[in-house]
Every structure is written in C-alpha cells, then in structure tokens.
C-alpha positions as CSV (number, residue, x, y, z in Angstrom):
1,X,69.1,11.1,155.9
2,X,70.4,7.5,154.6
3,X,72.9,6.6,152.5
4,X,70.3,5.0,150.0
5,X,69.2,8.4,149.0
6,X,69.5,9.7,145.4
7,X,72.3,11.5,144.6
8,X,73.0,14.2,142.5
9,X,75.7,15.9,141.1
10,X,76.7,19.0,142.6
11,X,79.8,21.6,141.2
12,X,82.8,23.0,144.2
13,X,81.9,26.8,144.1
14,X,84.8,27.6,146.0
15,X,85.6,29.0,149.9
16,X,83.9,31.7,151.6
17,X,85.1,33.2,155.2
18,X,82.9,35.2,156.5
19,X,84.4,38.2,157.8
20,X,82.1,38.9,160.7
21,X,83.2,35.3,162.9
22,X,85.7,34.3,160.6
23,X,84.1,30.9,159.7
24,X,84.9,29.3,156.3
25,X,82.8,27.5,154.1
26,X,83.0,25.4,151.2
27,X,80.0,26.1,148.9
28,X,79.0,23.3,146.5
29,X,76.2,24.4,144.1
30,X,73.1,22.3,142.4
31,X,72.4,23.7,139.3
32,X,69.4,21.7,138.8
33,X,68.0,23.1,141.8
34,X,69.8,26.0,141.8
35,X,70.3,25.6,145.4
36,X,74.0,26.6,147.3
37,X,74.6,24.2,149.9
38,X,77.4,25.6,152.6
39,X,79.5,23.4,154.4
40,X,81.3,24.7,157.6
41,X,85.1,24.0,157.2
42,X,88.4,24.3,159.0
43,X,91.1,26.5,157.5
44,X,93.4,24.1,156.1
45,X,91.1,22.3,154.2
46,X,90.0,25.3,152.9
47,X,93.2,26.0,152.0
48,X,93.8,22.8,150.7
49,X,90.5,22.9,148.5
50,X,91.2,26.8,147.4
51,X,94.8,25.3,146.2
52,X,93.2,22.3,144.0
53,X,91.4,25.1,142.4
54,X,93.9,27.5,141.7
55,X,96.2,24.3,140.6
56,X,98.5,25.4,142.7
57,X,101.4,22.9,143.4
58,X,103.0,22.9,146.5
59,X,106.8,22.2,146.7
60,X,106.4,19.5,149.3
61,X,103.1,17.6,149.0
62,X,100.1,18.3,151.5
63,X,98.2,15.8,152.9
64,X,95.5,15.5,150.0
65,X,98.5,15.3,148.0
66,X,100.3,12.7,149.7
67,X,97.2,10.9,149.9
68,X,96.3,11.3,146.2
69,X,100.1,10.0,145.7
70,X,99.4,7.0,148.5
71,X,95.9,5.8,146.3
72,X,98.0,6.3,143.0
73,X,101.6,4.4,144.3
74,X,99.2,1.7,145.6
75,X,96.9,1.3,141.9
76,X,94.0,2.9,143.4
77,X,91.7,5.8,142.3
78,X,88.8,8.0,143.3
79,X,86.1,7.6,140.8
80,X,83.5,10.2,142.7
81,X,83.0,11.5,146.1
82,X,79.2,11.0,147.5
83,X,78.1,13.5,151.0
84,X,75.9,11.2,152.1
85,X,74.1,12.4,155.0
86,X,74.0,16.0,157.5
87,X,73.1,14.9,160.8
88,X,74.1,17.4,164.0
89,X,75.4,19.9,161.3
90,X,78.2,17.3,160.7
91,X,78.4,16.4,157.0
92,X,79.2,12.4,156.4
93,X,80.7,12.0,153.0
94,X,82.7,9.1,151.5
95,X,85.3,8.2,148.7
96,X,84.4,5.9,145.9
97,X,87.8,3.8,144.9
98,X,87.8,2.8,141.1
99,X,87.5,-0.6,142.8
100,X,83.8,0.3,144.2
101,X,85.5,0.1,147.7
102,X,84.0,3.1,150.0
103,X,86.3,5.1,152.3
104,X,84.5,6.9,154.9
105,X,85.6,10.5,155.1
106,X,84.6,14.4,156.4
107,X,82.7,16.2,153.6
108,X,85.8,18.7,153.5
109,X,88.3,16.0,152.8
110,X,86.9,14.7,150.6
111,X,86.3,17.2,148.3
112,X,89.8,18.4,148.2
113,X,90.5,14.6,147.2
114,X,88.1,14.8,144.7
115,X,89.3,17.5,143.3
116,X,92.6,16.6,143.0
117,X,91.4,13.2,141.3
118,X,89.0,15.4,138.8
119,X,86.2,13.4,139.8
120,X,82.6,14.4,140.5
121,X,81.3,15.6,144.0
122,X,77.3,13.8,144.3
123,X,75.4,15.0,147.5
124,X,72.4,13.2,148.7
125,X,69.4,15.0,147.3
126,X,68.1,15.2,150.8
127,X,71.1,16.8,152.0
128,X,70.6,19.6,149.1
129,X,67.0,20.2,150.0
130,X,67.6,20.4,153.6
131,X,71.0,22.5,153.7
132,X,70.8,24.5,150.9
133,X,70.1,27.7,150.0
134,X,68.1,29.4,147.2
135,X,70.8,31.1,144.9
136,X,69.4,34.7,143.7
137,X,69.9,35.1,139.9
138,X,70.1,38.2,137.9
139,X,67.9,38.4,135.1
140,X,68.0,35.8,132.5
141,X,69.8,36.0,128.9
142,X,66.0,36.3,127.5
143,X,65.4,38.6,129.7
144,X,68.0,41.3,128.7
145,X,67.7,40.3,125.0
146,X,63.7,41.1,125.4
147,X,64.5,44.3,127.0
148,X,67.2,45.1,124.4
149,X,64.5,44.2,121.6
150,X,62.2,46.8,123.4
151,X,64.7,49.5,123.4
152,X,65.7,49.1,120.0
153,X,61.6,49.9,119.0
154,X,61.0,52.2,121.6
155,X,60.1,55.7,120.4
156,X,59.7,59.0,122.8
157,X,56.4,59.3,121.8
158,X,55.6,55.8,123.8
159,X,56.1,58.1,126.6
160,X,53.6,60.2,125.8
161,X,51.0,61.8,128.2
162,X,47.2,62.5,127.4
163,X,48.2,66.5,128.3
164,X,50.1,69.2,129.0
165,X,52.5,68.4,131.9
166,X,51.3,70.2,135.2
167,X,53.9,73.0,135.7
168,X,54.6,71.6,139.1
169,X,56.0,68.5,137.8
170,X,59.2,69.9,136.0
C-alpha cells in the first residue's frame, strides 16, 4: 500500500480493550463505507487519545501536549493527519504541518495529535478496504418509520385465519 493512494476521511470512534487479552484499540470509522478499521495500540496512547476526547486537561502537559505546545511555541500547526500504509500489521501514518512539511509518525500518535489540533484523520482507501471491518447497523430511520406507519393501520382482523383455530393450538 503506497502513499499515492486516495485518501479518505475517516471519524476517531474512540478506545476499545478487549477484556479477554487486554489489547487496546483505537477504532477509526468510514462512514462512506461504513467500514471500522481497528488499530492495535499501547496503553498510553490510548490514554492519551481517550483524554483528547473527553477534553480532559491534565495539570502538567503530556507528551501530545507538550508537543502540540512545541509545533504551536515554534509557529507551526497540524492541518490533517494521513495513515498511509498497513504493512506487517504496523500502521505508517504522518503529520501534515500547515506548512505542507510531513512528519513521519505511528498511526496512534498521531491521532492523539490530531486531535488535539481538531484536524481531520484521512486513511488510505486501501488501508480501509483491507483492515476494516463491516460495521452492523440496526435498522434504518425508514425502516422504523415504515413499520410504525404499518402499525398505526394494522387491524386484528389482518390476522385473521381462513377457520376455526385447531383446539390444539391454544
């Protein structure tokens, strides 16, 4: 997977730890393909990630933090993040400067930088169709709306049998 590849814009779920062997992962969703793509992190850039999201503010700053404040003292800013490329299971991501200078940087860093900056998160679209996962969806707005619509008309007698009901059915 290249870093020429189209990129598409992808929304930071939140962490998962799985419970069984402990492992965390980010989840970053494609709602245009409604695909979940799972990135295997460590535990403090989960936590540092987890934080952004909560907007929780540490009293001392983290390292995202003190590199968000390094970039900012030094007139520099993160326009977007980009994940470029899965190869090994490793994720390769990179940040974007507001100069158009790339840093190169792990997938989990990076997205705790990004969202720190408020900027967008772009995966490779060949890193969404080979990593992620179909996300199951309840039914549809229409859907319920349709079946409310049919309850609304529905009458007992739409239930109605040809005859009697056999004795042994009650």
């Amino acid at each position: 997977m290249g870093e020429g590849d189209e990129l598409v814009p992808v929304e930071v779920v939140g962490v998962r730890q799985n419970l069984a062997d402990a492992e965390v992962v980010v989840l970053l969703l494609d709602p245009d393909a409604e695909l979940l793509v799972p990135i295997l992190i460590g535990p403090a850039e989960a936590s540092a990630i987890a934080s952004a999201q909560a907007g929780i503010v540490p009293p001392r700053p983290m390292t995202h933090d003190l590199l968000r404040d390094a970039l900012l003292a030094a007139g520099a800013t993160v326009s977007r993040v980009e994940i470029l490329r899965l190869e090994g299971g490793v994720f390769h991501a990179a940040l974007v400067l507001g100069t158009g200078r790339r840093v190169d940087s792990r997938a989990s860093d990076a997205i705790a930088v990004a969202l720190r900056f408020g900027c967008p998160v772009l995966c490779a679209a060949e890193v969404v169709a080979v990593a992620g996962i179909e996300v199951r969806t309840g039914p549809s707005e229409q859907d319920l709306e349709r079946f409310r619509e049919f309850l609304d008309h529905v009458e007992p007698e739409d239930f109605g049998t040809s005859g009697d009901p056999d004795p042994g059915e009650r």
